[in-house]
C-alpha positions in Angstrom: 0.0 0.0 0.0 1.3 3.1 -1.2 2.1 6.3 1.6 -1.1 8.4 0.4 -3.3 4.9 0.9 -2.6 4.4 4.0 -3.0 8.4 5.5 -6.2 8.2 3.2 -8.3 6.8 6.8 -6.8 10.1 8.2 -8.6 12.1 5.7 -12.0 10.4 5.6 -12.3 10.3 9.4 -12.0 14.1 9.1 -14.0 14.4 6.7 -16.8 12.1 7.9 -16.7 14.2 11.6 -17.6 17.5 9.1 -14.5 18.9 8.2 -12.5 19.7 5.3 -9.1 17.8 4.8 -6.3 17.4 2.2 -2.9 16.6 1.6 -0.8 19.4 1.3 3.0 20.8 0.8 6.2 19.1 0.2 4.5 15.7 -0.3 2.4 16.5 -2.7 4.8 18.2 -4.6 7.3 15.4 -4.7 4.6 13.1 -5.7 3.8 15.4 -8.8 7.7 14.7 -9.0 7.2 11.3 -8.6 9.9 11.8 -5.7 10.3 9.5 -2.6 8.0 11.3 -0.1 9.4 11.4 3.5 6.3 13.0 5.8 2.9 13.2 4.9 1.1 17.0 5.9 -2.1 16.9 6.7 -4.3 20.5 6.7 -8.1 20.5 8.0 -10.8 23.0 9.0 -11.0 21.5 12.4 -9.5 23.1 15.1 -7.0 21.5 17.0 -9.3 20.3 20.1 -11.7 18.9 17.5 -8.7 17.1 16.0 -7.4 15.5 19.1 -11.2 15.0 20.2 -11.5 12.8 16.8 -8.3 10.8 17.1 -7.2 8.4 19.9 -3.9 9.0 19.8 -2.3 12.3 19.5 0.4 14.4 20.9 0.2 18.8 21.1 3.3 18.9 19.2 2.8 22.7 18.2 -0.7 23.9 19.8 1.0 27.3 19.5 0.7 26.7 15.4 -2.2 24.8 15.2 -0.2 21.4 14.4 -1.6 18.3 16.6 0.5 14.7 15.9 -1.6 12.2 15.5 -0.1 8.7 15.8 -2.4 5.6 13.5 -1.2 2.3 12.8 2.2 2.9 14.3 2.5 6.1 11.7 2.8 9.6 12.5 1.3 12.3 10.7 1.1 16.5 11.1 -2.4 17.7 11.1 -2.5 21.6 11.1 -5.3 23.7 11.2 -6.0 26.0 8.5 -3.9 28.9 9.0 -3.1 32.8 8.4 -0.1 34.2 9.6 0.8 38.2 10.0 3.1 39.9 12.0 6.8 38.4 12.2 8.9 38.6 14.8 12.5 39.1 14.1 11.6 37.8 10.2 11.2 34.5 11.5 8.2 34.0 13.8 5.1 35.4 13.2 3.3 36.9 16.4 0.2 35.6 15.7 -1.9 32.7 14.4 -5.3 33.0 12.8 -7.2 30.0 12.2 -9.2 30.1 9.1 -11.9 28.2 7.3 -10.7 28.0 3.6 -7.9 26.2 2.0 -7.3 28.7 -0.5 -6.4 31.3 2.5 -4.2 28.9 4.1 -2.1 28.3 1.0 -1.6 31.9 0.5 1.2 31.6 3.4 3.3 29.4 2.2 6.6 30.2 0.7 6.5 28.6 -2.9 3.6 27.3 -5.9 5.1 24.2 -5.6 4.9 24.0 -1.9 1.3 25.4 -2.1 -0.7 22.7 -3.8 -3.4 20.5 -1.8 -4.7 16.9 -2.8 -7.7 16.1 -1.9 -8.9 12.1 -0.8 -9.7 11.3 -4.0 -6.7 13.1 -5.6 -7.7 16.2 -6.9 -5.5 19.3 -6.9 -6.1 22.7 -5.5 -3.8 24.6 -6.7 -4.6 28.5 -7.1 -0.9 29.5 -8.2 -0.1 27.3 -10.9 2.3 25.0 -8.3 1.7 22.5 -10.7 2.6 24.1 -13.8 5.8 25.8 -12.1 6.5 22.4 -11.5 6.3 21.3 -14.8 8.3 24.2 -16.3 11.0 23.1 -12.7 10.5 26.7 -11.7 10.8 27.9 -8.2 8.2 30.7 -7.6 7.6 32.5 -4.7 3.8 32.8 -3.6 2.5 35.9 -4.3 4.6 39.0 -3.7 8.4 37.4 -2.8 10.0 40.4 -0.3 7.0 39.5 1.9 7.3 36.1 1.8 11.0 36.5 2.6 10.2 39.0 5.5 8.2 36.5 7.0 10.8 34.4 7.5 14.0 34.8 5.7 15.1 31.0 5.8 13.3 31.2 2.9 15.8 32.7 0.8 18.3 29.8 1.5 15.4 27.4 1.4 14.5 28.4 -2.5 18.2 28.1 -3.1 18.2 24.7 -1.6 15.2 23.8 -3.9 17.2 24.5 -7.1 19.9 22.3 -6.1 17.8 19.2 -4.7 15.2 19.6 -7.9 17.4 20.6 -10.3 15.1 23.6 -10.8 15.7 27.6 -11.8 14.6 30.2 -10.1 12.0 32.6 -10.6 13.5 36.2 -11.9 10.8 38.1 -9.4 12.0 35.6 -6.5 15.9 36.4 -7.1 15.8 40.3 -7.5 13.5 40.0 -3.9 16.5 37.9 -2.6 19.0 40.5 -3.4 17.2 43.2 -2.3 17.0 41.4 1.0 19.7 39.1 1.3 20.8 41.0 5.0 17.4 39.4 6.8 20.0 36.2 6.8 21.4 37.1 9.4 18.4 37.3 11.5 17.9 33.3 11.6 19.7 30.8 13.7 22.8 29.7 12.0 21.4 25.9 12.9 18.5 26.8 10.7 20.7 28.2 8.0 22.9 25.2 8.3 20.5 21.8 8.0 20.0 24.2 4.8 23.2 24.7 3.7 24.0 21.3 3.7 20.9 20.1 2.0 22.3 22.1 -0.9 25.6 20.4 -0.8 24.1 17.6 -1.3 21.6 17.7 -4.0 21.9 16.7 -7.5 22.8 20.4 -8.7 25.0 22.5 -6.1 27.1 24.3 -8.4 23.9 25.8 -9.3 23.0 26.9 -6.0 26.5 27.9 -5.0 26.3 30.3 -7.8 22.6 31.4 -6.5 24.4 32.0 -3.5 27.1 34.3 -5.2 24.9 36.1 -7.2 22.3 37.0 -5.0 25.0 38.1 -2.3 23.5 36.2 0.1 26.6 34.1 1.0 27.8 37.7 2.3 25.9 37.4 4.8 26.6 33.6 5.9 29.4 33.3 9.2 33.3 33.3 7.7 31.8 33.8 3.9 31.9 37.7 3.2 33.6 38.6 0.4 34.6 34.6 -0.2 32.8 34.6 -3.6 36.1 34.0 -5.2 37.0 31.2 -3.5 33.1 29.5 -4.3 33.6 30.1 -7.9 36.7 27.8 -7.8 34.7 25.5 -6.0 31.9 25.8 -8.6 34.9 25.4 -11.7 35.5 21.7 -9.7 33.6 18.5 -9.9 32.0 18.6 -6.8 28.8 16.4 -7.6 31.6 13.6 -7.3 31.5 14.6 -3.8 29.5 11.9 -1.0 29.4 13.7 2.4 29.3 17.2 3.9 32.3 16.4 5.7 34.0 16.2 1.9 32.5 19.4 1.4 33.4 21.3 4.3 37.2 20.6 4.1 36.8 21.1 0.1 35.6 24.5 0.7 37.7 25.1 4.2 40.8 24.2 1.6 39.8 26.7 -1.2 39.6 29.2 1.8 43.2 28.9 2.8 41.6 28.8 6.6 43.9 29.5 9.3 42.5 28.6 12.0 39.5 26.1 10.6 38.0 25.0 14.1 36.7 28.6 14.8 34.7 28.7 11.1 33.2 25.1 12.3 31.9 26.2 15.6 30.3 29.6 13.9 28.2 27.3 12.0 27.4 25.3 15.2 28.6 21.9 14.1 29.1 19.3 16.4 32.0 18.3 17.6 32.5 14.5 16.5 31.7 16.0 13.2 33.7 19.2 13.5 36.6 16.6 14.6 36.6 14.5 11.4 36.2 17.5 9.3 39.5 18.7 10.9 41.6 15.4 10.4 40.4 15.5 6.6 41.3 19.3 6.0 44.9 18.1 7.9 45.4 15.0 5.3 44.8 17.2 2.7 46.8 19.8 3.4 49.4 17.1 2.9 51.5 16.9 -0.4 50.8 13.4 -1.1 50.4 10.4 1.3 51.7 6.8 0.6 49.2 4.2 1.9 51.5 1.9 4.1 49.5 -0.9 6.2 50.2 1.3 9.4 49.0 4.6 7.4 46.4 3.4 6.5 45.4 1.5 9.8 46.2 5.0 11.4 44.0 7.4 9.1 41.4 4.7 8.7 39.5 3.4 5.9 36.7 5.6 5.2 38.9 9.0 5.6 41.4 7.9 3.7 38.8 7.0 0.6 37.5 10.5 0.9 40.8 12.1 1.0 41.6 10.0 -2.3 38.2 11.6 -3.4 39.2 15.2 -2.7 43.1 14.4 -3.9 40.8 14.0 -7.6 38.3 16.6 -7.5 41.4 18.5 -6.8 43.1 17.6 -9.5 46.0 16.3 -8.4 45.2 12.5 -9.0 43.2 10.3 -11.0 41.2 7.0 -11.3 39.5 7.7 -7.9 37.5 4.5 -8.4 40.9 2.4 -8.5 42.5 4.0 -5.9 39.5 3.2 -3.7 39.2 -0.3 -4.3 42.9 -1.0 -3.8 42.3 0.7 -0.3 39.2 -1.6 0.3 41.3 -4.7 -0.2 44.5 -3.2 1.9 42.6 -2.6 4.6 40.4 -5.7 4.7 44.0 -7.8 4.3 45.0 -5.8 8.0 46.1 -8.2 10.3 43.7 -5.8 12.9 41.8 -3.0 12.4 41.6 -1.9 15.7 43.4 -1.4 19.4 40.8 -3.6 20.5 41.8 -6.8 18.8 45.4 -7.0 19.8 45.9 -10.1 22.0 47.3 -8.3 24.3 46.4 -5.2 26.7 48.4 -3.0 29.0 47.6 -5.2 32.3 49.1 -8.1 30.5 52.9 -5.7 30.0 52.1 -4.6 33.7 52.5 -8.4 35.0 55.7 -9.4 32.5 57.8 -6.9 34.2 58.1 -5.3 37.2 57.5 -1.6 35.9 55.2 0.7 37.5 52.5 2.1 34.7 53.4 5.6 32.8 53.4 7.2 29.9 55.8 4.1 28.7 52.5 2.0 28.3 50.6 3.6 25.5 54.1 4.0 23.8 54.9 0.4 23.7 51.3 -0.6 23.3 51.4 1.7 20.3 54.5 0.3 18.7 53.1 -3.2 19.1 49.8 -1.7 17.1 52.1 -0.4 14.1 54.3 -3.8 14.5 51.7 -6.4 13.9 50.2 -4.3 11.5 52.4 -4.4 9.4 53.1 -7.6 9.4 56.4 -7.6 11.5 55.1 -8.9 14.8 52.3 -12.0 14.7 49.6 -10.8 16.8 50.1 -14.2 19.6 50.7 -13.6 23.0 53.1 -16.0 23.0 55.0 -13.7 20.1 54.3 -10.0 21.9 55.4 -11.8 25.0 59.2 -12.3 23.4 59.1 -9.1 21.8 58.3 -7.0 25.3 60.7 -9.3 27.2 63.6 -8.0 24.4 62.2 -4.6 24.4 62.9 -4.4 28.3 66.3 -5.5 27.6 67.4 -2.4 25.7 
């Protein structure tokens, strides 16, 4: 059963208590797209008491909104009141939420045609500004007039730029020039908003295109560490990025072009965390490397996934080839490791503790460490019997 099919009981219980329902937003634009559809919206004339009244199970997710969760057959699925919004706070919140009685009214808000299209049980489109023939023509189209879309909350702007690079679509002229004439309201959204958007544009199907969205329309200016940084973008826009797999690729990529000195501080601007802020560091430190030979102990120290995407950015880069080749050869070398871990030597540092009479220090990680890069590459068998000889020479130095 299809993901419509099975919210369609949602619907028809709404409908059948006297209200209006339909399916509305990003899912029914990405099935129009014939996309795979993550959440299913839900908008309804009932008002969120009569929602929760209807269904057994529900949480108040966002009373504040209008938005109750209701939970059926183990899936979970928005259901917002129809709603007008109008004053913003800080060009991000609005002030105030007006329930209202029509569809129509409710998709007025919204911030694109393509967004702002309703299905109803049986299928049928409402769709009072063209989303579906915006759609067709892979145009991104603000609703109605754009600045005040934008000044209702300016995560928009990156938003539409994150649209052309996941769909592959261009942007409406009246929707650009209202981005450029407002580009500063940026900077009045939390950088963790901006982020989760930056990075969905990394990683769509068409991010030079948005890079260059975000040059043109000035709006990187007013991203953290990117003023003036255009230059460096457009030689990340001349490279093959689209060959790139993870933000984390990304980030040292454009950290690189950047010629960062101190990298950390640009991570923790954009609020990263810091497991991922860590591996972002050790790739922007491989690469700033000439050239690395894979040894087994290299290779084992690096690991295998970083040093695949360091391969990766070593070709983007230009400055090797055959990336596919490289990466299978590092597959194989790794998965020929004797151990690809501290944690499966056959030894540990209680066991150097009672073959000697040495009190523990610093000394213990050392020779614990040595024994890692010895059996790894193939110069000491990993036996206890075998370690045992080599720490009772290695005391005899």
């Amino acid at each position: 059963m299809g993901i419509f099919e099975r919210a369609k009981p949602i619907l028809t219980k709404l409908i059948q208590n006297g209200h209006e329902a339909y399916f509305v937003g990003g899912c029914v634009r990405d099935k129009l797209l014939k996309r795979d559809i993550g959440d299913i919206d839900i908008a309804t004339s009932a008002l969120p008491e009569e929602v929760i009244r209807i269904f057994p199970k529900t949480v108040p997710t966002g009373l504040q909104h209008g938005t109750v969760l209701v939970i059926e057959n183990n899936q979970s699925y928005e259901i917002t009141t129809f709603r007008t919004e109008s004053t913003y706070q800080d060009f991000r919140r609005p002030s105030e939420v007006t329930y209202v009685k029509s569809i129509e009214e409710d998709l007025k808000r919204r911030d694109f045609t393509m967004n702002a299209i309703a299905m109803t049980v049986n299928n049928d489109l409402i769709d009072p500004f063209n989303g579906r023939k915006d759609i067709a023509n892979g145009l991104i189209r603000s609703v109605g007039n754009a600045k005040e879309r934008f000044h209702e909350d300016a995560l928009r702007m990156m938003r539409g730029i994150r649209f052309v690079s996941q769909l592959g679509f261009r942007m409406d002229e009246c929707t650009f020039e209202a981005i450029l004439s407002n580009n500063a309201l940026i900077e009045k959204i939390a950088i963790e908003r901006i982020s989760v958007e930056f990075e969905k544009l990394l990683l769509g199907k068409s991010p030079k295109d948005a890079l260059n969205l975000l040059i043109q329309t000035e709006l990187i200016n007013h991203l953290p560490n990117f003023k003036d940084c255009h230059p460096f973008f457009n030689e990340v826009i001349e490279l093959p990025i689209e060959k790139l797999k993870t933000i984390e690729e990304y980030w040292t990529l454009i950290l690189f072009k950047m010629q960062i000195e101190h990298p950390e501080s640009v991570l923790r601007n954009w609020k990263m965390s810091n497991e991922r802020i860590k591996q972002i560091l050790k790739l922007h430190a491989l690469l700033l490397k000439e050239t690395i030979s894979w040894s087994n102990s290299t290779l084992y120290i690096v690991g295998l996934k970083e040093a695949i995407q360091y391969e990766r950015l070593q070709t983007i880069l230009g400055y090797s080839s055959s990336n596919t080749q490289i990466e299978e050869q590092l597959k194989v070398q790794f998965a020929n490791l004797p151990i690809h871990s501290k944690s499966e030597l056959c030894i540990s540092g209680n066991d150097l503790l009672s073959w000697s009479n040495l009190k523990g220090g610093p000394w213990l990680k050392e020779v614990i460490s040595e024994i890692e890069v010895l059996v790894v590459e193939n110069s000491l068998i990993n036996t206890q019997l075998a370690v045992k000889e080599w720490f009772t020479n290695w005391l005899q130095r």
